[in-house]
VEXDREN-2710 file (C-alpha; in Angstrom, 1 decimal):
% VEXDREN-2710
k/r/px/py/pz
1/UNK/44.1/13.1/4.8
2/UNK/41.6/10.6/5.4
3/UNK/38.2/10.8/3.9
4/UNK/35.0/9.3/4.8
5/UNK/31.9/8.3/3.8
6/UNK/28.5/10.1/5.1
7/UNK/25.9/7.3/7.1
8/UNK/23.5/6.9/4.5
9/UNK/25.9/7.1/1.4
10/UNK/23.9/3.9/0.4
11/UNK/21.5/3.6/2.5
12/UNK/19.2/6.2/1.4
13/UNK/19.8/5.1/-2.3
14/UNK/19.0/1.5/-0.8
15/UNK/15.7/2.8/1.0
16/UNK/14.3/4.8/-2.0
17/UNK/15.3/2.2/-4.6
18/UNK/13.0/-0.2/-1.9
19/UNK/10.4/1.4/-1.6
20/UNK/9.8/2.8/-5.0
21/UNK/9.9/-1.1/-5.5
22/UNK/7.1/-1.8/-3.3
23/UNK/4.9/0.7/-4.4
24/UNK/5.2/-0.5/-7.5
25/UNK/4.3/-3.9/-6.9
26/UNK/1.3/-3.3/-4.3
27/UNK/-0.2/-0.1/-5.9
28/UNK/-3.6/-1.6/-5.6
29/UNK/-2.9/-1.9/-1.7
30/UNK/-2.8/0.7/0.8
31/UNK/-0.8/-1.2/3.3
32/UNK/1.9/-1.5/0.8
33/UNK/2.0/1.9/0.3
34/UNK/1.9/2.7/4.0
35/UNK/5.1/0.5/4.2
36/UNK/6.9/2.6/1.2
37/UNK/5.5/5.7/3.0
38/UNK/7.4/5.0/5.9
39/UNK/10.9/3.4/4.0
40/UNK/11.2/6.9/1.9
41/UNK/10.8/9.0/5.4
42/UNK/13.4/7.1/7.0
43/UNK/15.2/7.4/3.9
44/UNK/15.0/10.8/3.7
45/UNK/15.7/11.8/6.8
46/UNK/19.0/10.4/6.5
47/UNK/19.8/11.7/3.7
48/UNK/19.3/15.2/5.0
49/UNK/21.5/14.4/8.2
50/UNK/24.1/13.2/6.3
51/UNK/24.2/16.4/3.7
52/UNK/23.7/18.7/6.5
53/UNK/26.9/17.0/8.4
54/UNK/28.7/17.3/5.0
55/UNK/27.8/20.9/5.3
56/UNK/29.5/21.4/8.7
57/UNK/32.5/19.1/7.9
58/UNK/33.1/19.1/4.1
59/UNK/36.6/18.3/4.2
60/UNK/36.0/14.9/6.0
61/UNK/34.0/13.3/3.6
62/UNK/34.0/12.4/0.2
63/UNK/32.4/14.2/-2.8
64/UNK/30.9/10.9/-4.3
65/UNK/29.7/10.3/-1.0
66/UNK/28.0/13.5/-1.0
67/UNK/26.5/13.0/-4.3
68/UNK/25.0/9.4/-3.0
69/UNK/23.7/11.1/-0.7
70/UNK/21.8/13.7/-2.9
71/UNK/20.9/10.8/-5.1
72/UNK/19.2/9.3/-2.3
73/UNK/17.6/12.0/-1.1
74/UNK/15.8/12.6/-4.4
75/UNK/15.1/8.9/-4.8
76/UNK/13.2/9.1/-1.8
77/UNK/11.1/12.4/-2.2
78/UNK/10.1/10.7/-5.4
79/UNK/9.2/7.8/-3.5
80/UNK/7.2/10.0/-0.5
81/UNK/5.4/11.9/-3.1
82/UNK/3.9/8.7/-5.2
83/UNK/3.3/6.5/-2.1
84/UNK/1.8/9.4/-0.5
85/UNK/-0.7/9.9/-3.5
86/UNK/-1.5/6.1/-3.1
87/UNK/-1.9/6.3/0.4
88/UNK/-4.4/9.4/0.0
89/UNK/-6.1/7.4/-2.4
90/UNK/-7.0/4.4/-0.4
91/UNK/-7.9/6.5/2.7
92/UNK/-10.7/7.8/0.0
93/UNK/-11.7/5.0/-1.7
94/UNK/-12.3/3.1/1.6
95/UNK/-13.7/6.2/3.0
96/UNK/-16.3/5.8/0.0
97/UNK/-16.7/2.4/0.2
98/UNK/-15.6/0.8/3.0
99/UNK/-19.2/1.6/4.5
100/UNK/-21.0/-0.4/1.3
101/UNK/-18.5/-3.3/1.7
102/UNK/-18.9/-3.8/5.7
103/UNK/-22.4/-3.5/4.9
104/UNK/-23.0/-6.1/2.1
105/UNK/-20.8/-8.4/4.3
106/UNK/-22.7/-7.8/7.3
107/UNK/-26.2/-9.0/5.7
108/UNK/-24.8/-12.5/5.4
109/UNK/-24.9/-12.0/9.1
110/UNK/-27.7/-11.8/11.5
111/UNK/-26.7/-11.3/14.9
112/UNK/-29.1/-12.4/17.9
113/UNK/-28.2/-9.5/20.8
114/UNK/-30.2/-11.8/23.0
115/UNK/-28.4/-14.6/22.9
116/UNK/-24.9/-13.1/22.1
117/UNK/-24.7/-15.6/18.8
118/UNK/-24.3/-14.6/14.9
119/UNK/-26.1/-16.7/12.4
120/UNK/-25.1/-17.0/9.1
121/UNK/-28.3/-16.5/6.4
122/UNK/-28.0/-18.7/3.7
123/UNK/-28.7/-16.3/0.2
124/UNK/-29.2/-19.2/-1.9
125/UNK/-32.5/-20.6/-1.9
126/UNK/-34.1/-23.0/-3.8
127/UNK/-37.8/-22.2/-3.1
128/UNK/-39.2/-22.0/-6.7
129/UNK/-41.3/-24.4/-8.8
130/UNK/-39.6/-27.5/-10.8
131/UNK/-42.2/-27.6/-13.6
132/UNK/-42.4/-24.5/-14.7
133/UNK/-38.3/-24.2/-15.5
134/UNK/-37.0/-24.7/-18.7
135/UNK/-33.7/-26.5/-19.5
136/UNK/-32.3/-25.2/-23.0
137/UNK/-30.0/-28.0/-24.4
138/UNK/-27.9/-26.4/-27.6
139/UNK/-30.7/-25.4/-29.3
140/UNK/-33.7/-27.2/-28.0
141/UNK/-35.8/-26.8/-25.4
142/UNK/-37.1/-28.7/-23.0
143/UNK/-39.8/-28.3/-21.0
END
């Protein structure tokens, strides 16, 4: 008899292994984790088609590539559940703080509504008074 292997005998293993990679490396991102998000879905779901067809058929395919596929299937919950936690938390921290970092961004900016135009403000000033500064050299001072 000839056996088989199921579709995403490696596959799934590949997917998981991938994205546990990239959430890994880019934790501090959510795009990254967006990106491993969607690698351990696809991976997944084939995992689950391909143990549900070894369900129908068993004696087509292999055992090992049954097991693979198991593997792979836990590889990638593992891999939904952590990139979904890092999704969640970017979603939150930019939900906290996405307003303040638009906004101190935005004061560099003054936009003229008349004239359509945005003007960059210069923060640095240098509108103080030369004689009364003090330059400290090691441990003297000069005035």
């Amino acid at each position: 008899m000839n056996y088989n292997k199921l579709p995403a005998d490696p596959t799934a293993i590949i997917l998981g292994i991938v994205s546990l990679v990239i959430v890994g490396l880019g934790c501090c991102c959510g795009l990254f984790a967006i990106g491993s998000l969607v690698l351990s879905l696809i991976g997944l779901l084939m995992a689950n088609k391909s143990i549900r067809l070894y369900k129908q058929n068993p004696e087509h395919y292999t055992s090992q590539s049954r097991s693979n596929s198991g593997v792979g299937q836990v590889i990638c919950i593992v891999g939904v559940v952590i990139s979904s936690i890092f999704v969640l938390f970017s979603i939150g921290y930019f939900a906290l703080f996405g307003s303040q970092i638009t906004e101190s961004f935005m004061k560099k900016f003054n936009l003229n509504k008349e004239n359509n135009e945005i003007q960059f403000e210069e923060t640095d000033s240098l509108d103080y008074d030369v004689e009364t500064d003090s330059i400290y050299i090691d441990t003297v001072g000069i005035e």
